[in-house]
LOBAPA-553516 format. One record per residue (C-alpha): residue number from 1; x, y, z. Coordinates in steps of 0.2 Angstrom, whole numbers, plus 5000, padded with zeros to 4 digits. Each point is the difference from the previous one (the first is absolute). Layout:
N
n NUM, x X, y Y, z Z
...
//
This chain:
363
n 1, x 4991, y 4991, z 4852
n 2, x 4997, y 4990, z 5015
n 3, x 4996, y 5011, z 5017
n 4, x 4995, y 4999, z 5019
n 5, x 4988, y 5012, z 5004
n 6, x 4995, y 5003, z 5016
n 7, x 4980, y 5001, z 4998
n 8, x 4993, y 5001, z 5017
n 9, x 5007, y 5004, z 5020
n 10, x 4994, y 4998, z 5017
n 11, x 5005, y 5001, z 5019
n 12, x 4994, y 4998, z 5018
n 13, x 5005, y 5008, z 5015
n 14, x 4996, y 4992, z 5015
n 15, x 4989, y 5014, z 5010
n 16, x 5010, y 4996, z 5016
n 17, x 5012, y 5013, z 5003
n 18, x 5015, y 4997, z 5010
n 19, x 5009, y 5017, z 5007
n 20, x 5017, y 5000, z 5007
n 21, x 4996, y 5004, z 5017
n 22, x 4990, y 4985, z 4999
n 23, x 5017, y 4990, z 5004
n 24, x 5005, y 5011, z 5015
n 25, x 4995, y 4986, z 5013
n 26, x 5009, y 4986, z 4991
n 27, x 5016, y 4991, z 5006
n 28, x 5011, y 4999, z 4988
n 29, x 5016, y 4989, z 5002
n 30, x 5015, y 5002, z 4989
n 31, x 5007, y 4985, z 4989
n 32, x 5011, y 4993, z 5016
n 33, x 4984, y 4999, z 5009
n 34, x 5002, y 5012, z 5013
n 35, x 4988, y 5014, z 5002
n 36, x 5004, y 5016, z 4991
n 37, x 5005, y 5012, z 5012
n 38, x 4995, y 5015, z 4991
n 39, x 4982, y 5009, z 5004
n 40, x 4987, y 4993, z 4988
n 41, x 4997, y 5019, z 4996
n 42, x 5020, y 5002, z 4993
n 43, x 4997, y 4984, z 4992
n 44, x 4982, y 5004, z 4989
n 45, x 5011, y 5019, z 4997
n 46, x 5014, y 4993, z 4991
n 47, x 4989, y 4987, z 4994
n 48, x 4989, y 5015, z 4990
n 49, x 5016, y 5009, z 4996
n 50, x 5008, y 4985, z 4990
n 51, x 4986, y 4992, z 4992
n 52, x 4988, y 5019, z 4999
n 53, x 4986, y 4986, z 5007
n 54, x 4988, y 5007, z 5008
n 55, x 4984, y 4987, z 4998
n 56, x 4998, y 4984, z 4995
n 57, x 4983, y 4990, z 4994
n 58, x 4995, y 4984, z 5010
n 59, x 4986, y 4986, z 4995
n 60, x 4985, y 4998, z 5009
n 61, x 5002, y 4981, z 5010
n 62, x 4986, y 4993, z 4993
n 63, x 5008, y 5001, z 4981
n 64, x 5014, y 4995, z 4992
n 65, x 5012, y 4999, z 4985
n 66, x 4989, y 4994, z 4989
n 67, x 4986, y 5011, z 5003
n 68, x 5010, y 5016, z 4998
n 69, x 5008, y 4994, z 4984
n 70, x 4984, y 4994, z 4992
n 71, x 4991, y 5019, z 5001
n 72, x 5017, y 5007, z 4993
n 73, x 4998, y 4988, z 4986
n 74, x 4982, y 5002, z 4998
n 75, x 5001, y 5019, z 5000
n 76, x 5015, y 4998, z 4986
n 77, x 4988, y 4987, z 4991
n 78, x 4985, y 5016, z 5001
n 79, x 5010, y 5012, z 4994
n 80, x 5008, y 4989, z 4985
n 81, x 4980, y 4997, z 4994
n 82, x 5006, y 4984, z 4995
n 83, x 4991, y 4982, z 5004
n 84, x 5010, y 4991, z 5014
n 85, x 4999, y 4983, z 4991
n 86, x 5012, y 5006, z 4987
n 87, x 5013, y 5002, z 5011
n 88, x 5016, y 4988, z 4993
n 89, x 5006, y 5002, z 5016
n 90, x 4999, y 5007, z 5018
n 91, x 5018, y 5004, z 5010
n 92, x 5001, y 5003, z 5017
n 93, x 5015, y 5008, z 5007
n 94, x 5002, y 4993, z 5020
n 95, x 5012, y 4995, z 5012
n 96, x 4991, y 4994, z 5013
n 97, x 4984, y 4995, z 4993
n 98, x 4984, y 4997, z 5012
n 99, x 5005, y 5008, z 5015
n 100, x 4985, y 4999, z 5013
n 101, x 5001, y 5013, z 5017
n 102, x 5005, y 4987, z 5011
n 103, x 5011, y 4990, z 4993
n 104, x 5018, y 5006, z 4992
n 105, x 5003, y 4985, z 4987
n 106, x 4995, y 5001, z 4983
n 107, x 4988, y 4990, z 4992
n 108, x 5005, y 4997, z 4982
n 109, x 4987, y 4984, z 4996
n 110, x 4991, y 5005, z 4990
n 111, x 5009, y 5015, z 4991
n 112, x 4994, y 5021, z 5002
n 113, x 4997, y 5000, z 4982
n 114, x 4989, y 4983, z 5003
n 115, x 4990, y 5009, z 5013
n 116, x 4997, y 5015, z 4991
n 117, x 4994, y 4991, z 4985
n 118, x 4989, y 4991, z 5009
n 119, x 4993, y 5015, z 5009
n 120, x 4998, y 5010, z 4985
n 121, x 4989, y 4983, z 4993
n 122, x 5010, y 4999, z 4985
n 123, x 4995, y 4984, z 4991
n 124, x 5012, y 4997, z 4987
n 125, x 5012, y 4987, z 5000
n 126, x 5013, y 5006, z 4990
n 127, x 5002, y 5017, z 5011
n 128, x 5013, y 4995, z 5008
n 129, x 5004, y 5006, z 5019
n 130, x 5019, y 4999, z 5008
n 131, x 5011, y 5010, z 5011
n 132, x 5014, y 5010, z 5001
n 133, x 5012, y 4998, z 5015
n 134, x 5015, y 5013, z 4995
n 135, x 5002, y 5012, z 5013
n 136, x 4993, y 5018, z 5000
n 137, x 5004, y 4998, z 4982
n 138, x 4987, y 4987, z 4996
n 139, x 4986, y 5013, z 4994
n 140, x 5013, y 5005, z 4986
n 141, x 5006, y 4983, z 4996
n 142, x 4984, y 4993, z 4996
n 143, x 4996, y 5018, z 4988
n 144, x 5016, y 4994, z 4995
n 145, x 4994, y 4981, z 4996
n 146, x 4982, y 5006, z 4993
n 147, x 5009, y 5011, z 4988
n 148, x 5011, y 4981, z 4994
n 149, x 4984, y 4991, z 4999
n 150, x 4992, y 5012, z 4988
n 151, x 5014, y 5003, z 4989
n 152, x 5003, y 4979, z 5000
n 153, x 4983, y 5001, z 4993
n 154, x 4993, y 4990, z 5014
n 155, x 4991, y 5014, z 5010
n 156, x 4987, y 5013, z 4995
n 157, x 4995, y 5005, z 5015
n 158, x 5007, y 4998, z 5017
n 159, x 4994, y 5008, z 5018
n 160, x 5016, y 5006, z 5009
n 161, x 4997, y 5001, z 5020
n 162, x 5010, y 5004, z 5016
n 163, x 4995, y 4996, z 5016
n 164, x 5005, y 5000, z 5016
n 165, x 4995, y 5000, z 5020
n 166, x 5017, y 5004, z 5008
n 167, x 4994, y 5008, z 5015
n 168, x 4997, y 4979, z 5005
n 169, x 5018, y 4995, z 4997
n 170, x 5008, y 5012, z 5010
n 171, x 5010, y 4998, z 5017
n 172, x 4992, y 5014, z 5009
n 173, x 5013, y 4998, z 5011
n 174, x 5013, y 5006, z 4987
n 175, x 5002, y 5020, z 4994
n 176, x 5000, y 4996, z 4982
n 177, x 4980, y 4992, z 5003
n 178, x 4996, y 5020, z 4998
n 179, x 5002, y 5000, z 4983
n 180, x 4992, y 4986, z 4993
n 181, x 4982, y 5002, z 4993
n 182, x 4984, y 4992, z 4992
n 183, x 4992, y 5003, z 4983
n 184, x 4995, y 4994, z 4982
n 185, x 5003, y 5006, z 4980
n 186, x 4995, y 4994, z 4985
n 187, x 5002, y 5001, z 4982
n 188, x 4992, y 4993, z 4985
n 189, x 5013, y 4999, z 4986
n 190, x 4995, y 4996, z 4981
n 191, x 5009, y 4995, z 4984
n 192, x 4996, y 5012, z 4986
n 193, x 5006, y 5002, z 4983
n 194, x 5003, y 5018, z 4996
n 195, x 5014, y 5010, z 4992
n 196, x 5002, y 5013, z 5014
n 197, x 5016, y 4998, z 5014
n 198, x 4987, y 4997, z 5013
n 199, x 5001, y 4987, z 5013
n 200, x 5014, y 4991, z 5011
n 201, x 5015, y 5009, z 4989
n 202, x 5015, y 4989, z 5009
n 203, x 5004, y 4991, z 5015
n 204, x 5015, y 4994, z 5013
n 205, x 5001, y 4987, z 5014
n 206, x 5013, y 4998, z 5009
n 207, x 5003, y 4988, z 5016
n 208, x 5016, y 5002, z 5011
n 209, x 5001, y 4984, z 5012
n 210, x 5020, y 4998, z 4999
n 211, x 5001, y 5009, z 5018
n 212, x 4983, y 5010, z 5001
n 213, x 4988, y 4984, z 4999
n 214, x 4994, y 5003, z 5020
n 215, x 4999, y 5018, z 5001
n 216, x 4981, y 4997, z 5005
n 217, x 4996, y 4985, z 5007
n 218, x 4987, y 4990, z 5011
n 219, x 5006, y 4999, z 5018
n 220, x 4993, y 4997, z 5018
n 221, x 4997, y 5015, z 5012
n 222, x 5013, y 5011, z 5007
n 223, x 4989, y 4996, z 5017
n 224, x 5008, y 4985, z 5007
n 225, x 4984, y 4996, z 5010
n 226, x 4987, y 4999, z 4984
n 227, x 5000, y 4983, z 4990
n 228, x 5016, y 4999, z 4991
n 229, x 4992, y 4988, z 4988
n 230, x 4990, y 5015, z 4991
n 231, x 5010, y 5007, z 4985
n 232, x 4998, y 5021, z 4998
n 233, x 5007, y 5011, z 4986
n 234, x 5017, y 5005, z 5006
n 235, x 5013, y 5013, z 4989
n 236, x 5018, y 5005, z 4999
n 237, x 4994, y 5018, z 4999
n 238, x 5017, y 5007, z 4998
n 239, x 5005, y 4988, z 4989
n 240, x 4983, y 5001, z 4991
n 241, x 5003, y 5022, z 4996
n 242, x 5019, y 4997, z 4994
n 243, x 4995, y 4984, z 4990
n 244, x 4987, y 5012, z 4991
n 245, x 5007, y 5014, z 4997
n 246, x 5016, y 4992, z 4992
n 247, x 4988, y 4990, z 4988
n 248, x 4983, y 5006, z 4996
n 249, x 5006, y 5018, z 4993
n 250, x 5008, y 4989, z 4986
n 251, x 4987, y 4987, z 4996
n 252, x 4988, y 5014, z 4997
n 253, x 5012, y 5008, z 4988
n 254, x 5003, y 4986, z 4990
n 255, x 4983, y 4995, z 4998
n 256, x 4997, y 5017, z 4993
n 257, x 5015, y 4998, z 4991
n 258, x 4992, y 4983, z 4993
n 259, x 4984, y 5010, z 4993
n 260, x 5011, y 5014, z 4991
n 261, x 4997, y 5014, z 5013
n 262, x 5007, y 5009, z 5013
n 263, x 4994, y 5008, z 5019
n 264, x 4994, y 5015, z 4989
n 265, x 4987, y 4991, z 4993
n 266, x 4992, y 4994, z 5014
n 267, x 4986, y 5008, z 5008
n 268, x 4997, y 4990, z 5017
n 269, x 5011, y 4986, z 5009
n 270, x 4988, y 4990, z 5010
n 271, x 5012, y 4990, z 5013
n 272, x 4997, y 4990, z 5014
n 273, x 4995, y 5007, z 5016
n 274, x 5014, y 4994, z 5012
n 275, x 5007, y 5016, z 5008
n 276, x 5000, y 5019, z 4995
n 277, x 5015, y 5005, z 5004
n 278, x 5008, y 4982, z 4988
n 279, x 4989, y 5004, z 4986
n 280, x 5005, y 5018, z 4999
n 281, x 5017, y 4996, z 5002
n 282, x 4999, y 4987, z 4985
n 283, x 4992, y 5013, z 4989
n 284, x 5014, y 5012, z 5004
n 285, x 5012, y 4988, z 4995
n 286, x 4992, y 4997, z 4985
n 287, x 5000, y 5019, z 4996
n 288, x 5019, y 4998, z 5000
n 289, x 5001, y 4985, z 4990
n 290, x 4993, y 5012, z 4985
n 291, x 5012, y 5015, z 5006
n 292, x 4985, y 5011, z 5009
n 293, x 5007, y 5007, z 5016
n 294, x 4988, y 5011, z 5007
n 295, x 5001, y 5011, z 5019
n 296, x 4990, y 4992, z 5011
n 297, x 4984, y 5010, z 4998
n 298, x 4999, y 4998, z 4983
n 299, x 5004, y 4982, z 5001
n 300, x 4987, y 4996, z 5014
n 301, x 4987, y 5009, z 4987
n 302, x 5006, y 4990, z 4984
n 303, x 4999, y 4983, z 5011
n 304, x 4984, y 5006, z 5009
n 305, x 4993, y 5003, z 4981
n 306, x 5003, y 4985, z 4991
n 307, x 4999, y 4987, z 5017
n 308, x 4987, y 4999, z 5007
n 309, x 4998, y 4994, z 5018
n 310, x 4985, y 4991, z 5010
n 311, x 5012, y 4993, z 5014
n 312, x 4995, y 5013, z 5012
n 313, x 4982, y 4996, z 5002
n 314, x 4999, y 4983, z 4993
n 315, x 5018, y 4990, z 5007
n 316, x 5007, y 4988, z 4991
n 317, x 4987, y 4987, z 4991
n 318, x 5013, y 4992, z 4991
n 319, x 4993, y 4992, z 4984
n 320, x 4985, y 5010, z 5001
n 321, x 5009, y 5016, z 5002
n 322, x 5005, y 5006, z 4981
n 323, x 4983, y 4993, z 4994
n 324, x 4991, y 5009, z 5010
n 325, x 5009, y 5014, z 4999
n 326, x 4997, y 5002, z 4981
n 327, x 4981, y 4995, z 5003
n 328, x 4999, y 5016, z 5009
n 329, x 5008, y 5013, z 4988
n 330, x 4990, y 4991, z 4986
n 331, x 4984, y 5006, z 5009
n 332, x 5010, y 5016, z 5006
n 333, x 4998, y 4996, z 5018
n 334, x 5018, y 5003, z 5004
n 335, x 5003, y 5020, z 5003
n 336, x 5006, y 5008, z 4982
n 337, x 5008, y 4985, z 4992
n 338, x 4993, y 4996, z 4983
n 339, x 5001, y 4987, z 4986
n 340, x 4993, y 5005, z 4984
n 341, x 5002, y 4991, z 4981
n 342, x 5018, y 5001, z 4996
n 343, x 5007, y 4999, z 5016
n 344, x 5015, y 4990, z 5002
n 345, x 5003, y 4992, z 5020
n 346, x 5014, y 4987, z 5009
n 347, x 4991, y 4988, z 5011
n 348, x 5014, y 4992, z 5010
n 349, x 5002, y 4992, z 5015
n 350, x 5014, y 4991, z 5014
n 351, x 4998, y 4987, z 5012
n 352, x 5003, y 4983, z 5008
n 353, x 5011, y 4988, z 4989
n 354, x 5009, y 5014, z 4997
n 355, x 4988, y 5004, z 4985
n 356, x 4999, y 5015, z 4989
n 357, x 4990, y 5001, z 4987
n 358, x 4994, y 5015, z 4987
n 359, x 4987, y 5005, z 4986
n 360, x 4999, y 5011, z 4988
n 361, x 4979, y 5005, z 4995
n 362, x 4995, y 5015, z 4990
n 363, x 4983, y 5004, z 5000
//
């Protein structure tokens, strides 16, 4: 039988870190353009209590997208042992593209995966190199399309990348800017033939548009007196936690349900880093779903134990946030989270569209 393996991963981390009290002499403005009129320091305190954020990584000015993507890929590529010239394809999970330090608008001409190819001097033709606009969600949906091109038999091996610089599409101006973040990951995936229930086990992709389809959005500055022309990352925040808690619970359920297992089986849930306190809440609703109610110690230990959280120190990367994330407890760098031959993990994932998305992988 046919199965995706994951064969090598990779991250970087931008060394620039970004601390909360780092925003205390903004000016933040709320979204009917008039200044906030709470302290910045009541703002960045119920900031950290929501979201648990505490740092964020930021990329030097004199790099960009490109750059930090290619050394994700070319660490995944050094760990895979594999010949970059074999690669079927290269997949690069973006939503702004080329974003330079000093101006906002995305630069899609030619594509992230174009300019990562060509940084990593790859030769061949047939690699071919496209991207993935979908959201936070992106860096699942293209696992998600690498696993389709193997098992169509038209892919052996494909380089799976998110990448982003959010820091440069932000409106410092707005509260929500102190969540977003830089940062890269990168898989290799490969087709093998083996008898083993190894690999990408199922997967789910859902998009709700009906009502939901500008939760996030591109929109000018809440400062009236900055160039309404430039386009920033703007959220329905309230709208965005409800939205998610009512609907991600469930699409993780039935994509375990599509591989024949249940939570029980599972030894980590890798989700998206968007807020602490919304991931914690979706995992406590996914508990109930399989009848486990717990007090609330024990349940903040069974969450704490199979989630495992990077939000704090690293903010929210978006595509780059679950690969990099598993990068780190394959080369146990992330506290006592482990991942050994057997293990069975959920990546999944919510954002912009509204998408949700999930994959079952054993190891």
């Amino acid at each position: 039988m046919k199965r995706s393996v994951i064969i090598g991963t990779g991250h970087y981390l931008p060394e620039r870190t970004i601390h909360n009290t780092d925003f205390l002499k903004n000016e933040f403005f709320t979204d009917a353009r008039v200044k906030y009129p709470a302290e910045n320091e009541v703002i960045i305190e119920k900031f950290k209590e929501i979201t648990r954020i505490e740092e964020r990584r930021y990329l030097r000015p004199d790099w960009n997208n490109s750059d930090m993507g290619t050394i994700a890929a070319r660490r995944a590529l050094d760990d895979s042992n594999i010949d970059p010239e074999t690669l079927d394809y290269i997949i690069c999970a973006t939503n702004f593209g080329e974003v330079t330090a000093t101006n906002p608008r995305s630069n899609f001409m030619p594509s992230l995966a174009a300019r990562i190819k060509h940084n990593l001097r790859i030769k061949n033709p047939k690699t071919v190199a496209y991207d993935m606009v979908f959201g936070c969600p992106g860096w699942v949906e293209s696992m998600i399309q690498a696993e389709a091109f193997i098992q169509a038999g038209l892919a052996k091996r494909v380089l799976v990348v998110g990448s982003e610089t959010l820091s440069r599409v932000v409106d410092v101006y707005d509260r929500d800017a102190m969540i977003f973040a830089d940062g890269a990951g990168a898989v290799v995936v490969e087709g093998i033939e083996t008898d083993e229930n190894i690999g990408m086990l199922s997967h789910n992709t859902l998009s709700y548009t009906y009502n939901e389809a500008h939760y996030l959005y591109n929109g000018p500055s809440y400062n009236p007196e900055e160039n309404q022309e430039d386009l920033f990352i703007k959220m329905e925040g309230r709208k965005i936690y409800g939205f998610a808690l009512a609907n991600v619970p469930g699409a993780i359920q039935s994509t375990l349900e599509d591989a024949g297992l249940v939570l029980d089986d599972i030894s980590k849930i890798l989700i998206h880093q968007a807020n602490e306190k919304m991931d914690k809440a979706i995992i406590a609703r996914l508990l109930r779903l399989y009848g486990i109610r717990l007090k609330e110690k024990a349940e903040n230990a069974a969450i704490k134990a199979i989630m495992p959280m990077t939000i704090s120190k690293f903010g929210n990367s978006s595509v780059a946030t679950i690969p990099t994330m598993l990068d780190l407890i394959l080369k146990e760098q992330l506290g006592d989270h482990q991942l050994k031959k057997g293990d069975t993990v959920v990546m999944t994932s919510v954002g912009a569209g509204m998408h949700i998305n999930a994959f079952v992988y054993r190891f």
